[in-house]
N, C-alpha and C positions, 0 to 999 in steps of 0.2 A: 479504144478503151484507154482512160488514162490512169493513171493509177498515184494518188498521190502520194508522197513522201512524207513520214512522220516527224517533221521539223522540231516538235520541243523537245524529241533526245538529240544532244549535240555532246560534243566529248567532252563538254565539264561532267557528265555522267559518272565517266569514271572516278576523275578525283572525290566527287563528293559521296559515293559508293565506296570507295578504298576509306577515308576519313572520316565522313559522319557515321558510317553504319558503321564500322571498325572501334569507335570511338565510344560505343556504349558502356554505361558507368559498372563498374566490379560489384556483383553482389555481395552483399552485406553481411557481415558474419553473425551466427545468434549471439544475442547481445546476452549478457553479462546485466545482472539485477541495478536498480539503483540503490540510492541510500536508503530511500524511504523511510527517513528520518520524522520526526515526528516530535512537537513539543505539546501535546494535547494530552490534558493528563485524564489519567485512565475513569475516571468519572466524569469528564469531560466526553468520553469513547459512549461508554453505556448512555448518554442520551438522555432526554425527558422522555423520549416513550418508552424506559426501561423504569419507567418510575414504578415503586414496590417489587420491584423482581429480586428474586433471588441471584447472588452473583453465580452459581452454579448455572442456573437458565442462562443467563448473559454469555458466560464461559463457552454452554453446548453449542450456541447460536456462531459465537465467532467460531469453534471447532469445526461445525459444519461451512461455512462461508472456506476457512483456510482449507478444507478438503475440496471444494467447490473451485478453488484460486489452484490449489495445484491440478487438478484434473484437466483444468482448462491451459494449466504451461503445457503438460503431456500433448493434450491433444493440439496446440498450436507450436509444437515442436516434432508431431508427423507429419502437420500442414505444409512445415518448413522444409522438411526434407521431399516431401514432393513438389513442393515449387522449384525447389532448389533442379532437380530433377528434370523437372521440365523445361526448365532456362537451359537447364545444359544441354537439353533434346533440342530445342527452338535454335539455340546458338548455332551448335552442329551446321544444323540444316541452311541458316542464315549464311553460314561459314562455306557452306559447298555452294551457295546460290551466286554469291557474288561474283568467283571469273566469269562461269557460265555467262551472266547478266553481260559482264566488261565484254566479253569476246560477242556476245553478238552486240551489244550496242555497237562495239568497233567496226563490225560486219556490215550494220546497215549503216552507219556513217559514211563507209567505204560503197557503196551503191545505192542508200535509200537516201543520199541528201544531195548535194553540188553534183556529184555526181549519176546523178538517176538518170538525168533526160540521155548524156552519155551512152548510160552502159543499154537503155533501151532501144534508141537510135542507132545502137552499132547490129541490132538483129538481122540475122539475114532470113530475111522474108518473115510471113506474116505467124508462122507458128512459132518460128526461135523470138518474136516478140512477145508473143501471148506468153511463153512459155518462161521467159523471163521476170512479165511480169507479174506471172503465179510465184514465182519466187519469191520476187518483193514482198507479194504479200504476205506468204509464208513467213519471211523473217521478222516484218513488222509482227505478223498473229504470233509467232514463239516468242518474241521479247515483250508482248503484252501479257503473253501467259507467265514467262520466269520471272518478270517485276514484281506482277501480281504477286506469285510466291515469295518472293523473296519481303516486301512489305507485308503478307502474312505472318512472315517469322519473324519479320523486325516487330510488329505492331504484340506478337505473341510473348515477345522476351521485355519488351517492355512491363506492357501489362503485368505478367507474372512477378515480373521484380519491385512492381507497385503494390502487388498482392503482398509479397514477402518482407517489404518493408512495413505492412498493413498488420501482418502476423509478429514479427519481432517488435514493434510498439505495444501491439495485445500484450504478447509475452512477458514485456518488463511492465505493463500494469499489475500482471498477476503475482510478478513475483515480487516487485513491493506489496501488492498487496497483502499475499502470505507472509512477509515478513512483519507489517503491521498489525495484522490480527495476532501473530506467536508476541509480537515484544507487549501489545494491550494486553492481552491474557497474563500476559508474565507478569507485565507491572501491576495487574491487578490481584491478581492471587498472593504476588509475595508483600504487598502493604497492607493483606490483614490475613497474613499468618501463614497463605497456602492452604493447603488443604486439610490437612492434619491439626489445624488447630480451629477452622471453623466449619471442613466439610463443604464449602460452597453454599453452608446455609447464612446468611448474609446476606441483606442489601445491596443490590448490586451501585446503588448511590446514595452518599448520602445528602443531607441539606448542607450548605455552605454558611459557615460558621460566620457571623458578623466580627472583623478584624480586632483585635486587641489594640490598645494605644501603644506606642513606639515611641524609644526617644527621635532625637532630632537625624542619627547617626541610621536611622532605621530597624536598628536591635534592641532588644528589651534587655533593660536597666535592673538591677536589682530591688527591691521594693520592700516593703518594713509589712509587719504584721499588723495594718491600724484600721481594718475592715469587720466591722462585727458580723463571725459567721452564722448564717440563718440556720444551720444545723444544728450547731453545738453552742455552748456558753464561752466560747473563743474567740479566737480571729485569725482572719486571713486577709490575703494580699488583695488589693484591686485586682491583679489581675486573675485571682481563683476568682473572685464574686463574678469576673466577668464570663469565665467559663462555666463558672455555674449555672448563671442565667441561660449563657447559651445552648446547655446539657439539657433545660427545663424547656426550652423553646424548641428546641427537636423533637421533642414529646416523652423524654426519659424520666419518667416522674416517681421512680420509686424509690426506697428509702437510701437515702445517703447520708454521709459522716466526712466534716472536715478535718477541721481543728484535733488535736488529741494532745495532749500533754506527756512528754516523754519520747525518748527515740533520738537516734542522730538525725532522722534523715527529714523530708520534708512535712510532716503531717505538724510537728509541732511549729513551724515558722510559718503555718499557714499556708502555704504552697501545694498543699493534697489532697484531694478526696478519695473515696472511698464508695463506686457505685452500688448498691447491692442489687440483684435481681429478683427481691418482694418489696412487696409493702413494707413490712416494717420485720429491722432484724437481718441476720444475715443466715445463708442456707442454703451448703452446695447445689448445683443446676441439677436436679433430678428431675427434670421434664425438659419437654422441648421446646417450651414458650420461653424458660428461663432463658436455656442455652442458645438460644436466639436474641434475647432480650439482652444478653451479656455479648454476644456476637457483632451484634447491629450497633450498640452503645460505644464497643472496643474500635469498630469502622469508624462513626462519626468523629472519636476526638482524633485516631489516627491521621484521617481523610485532611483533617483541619489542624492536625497539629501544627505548622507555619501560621494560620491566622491567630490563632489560639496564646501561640507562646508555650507550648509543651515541650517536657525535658523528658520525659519517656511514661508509659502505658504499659501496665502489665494485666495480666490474662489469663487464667488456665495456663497454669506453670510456661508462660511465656513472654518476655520483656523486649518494650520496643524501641529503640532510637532512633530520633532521627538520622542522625548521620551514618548507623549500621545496619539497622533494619532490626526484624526481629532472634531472637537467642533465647535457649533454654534456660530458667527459672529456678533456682533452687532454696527461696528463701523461707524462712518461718510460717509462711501461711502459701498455700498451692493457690487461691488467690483464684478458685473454682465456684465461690461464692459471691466474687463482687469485683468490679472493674476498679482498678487503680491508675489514680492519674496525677503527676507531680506536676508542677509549672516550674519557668526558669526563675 
């Protein structure tokens, strides 16, 4: 009977068993959100197939998506903790495997290589041979079974820490994610008014206002009243005419008022209108076509104030700038009858 010797274990075994397997990379800590920064402005977010929606529906839809984004950190934050869990079960085991592996590789180096024909040639008589070479085999059969195991645990701690690095990528999708849906919501709600002053009933988009002329410097110039306005027997600035047209090309077509004679502020320099929410005449919103009508009209010049040339928008006891947003109103008309809008 001959019994051969298992030649491709040779004692570089050990070092690369103490080294390579020892050597596996430190799992990952849960990661920490990104920026999820974002220059995409909030009507930009709501899309062409949010076209006619109300910004209310657009709002519900991102609220359910941000509940949907945190349910899933939750749940890929148990995921982590049982992988986590499990590397450190897999490791253990990897960890008790390796002398075991060393000390019999050493074993059968020490009688299953150079020295086999030796130690079986030295038997005395034909049973201490057989009986020897049952051994051999024996130790080659246990160092095929504890390998075995031990590349189970290594190939298991691997794996899992590819799962868990699988899971903390998930995890900072979701929570950029929810942080982009909370900061669109936000930027949407507070550039026409929040909720308090249009309820969510609103346009979730409006039409994009064709640009105003600019000087050379890219800021609007001051400009002379030498535009005869289509409303009044006045005038206004080219650049009201040009907001005007674009108010009419949105589809805003009910009665308005430039020009007026008197006042500090801008109605007489030509620089204001005065939206109403009928035909003709003006007439607090006592319906909900109005107050929509005056809602959607306050969105579009808002949305476009940059292209426009807008110096501020008031509302239902509310006034907006650009450069602070909106503030409480308290002037001579509550301004619940007709959108107001000055140019620079």
């Amino acid at each position: 009977m001959t019994v051969r010797p298992r030649r491709w274990l040779t004692l570089a075994l050990a070092p690369f068993v103490a080294v390579a397997f020892l050597a596996a990379p430190a799992m990952p800590a849960n990661a920490e959100p990104g920026d999820g920064s974002s220059t995409t402005t909030p009507d930009e977010k709501a899309g062409d197939n949010n076209k006619g929606a109300l910004l209310s529906d657009v709002l519900e839809s991102s609220n359910r998506r941000y509940v949907q984004a945190r349910t899933a950190v939750a749940n890929s934050t148990k995921a982590q903790r049982a992988l986590a869990a499990g590397i450190k079960a897999a490791e253990t085991r990897r960890n008790a495997l390796i002398p075991e592996v060393n000390a019999i590789a050493a074993q059968q180096y020490r009688i299953g290589n150079v020295g086999s024909a030796g130690f079986l040639l030295s038997s005395r008589g034909s049973e201490d041979f057989f009986s020897k070479a049952v051994s051999l085999n024996e130790i080659n059969t246990l160092h095929d079974r504890k390998l075995h195991e031990l590349n189970q645990a290594i190939d298991e701690v691997t794996t899992k820490k590819v799962a868990l690095d699988a899971e903390v990528k998930k995890q900072q999708t979701n929570l950029v994610a929810m942080k982009k849906q909370k900061e669109s919501a936000d930027k949407a709600l507070a550039l026409v008014g929040g909720t308090a002053l249009t309820g969510g009933f609103v346009l979730a988009k409006s039409p994009a206002a064709a640009p105003a002329p600019r000087n050379s410097d890219g800021g609007f110039s001051p400009e002379g009243c030498d535009v005869d306005d289509p409303t009044t027997g006045g005038c206004i600035t080219a650049r009201t005419y040009h907001m005007y047209k674009e108010v009419k090309k949105a589809g805003f077509d009910r009665f308005v008022g430039c020009h007026r004679n008197g006042g500090p502020f801008e109605h007489p320099k030509g620089r204001a209108c005065d939206w109403s929410l009928q035909k003709s005449g003006f007439s607090d919103a006592h319906t909900k076509d109005m107050k929509e009508y005056g809602n959607n009209l306050m969105a579009f010049l808002v949305r476009n104030a940059d292209r426009l040339g807008i110096y501020y928008v008031i509302w239902y006891e509310r006034i907006w700038f650009p450069a602070s947003g909106w503030k409480s109103y308290h002037g001579a008309s509550t301004h619940k009858d007709h959108v107001h809008v000055s140019l620079l």
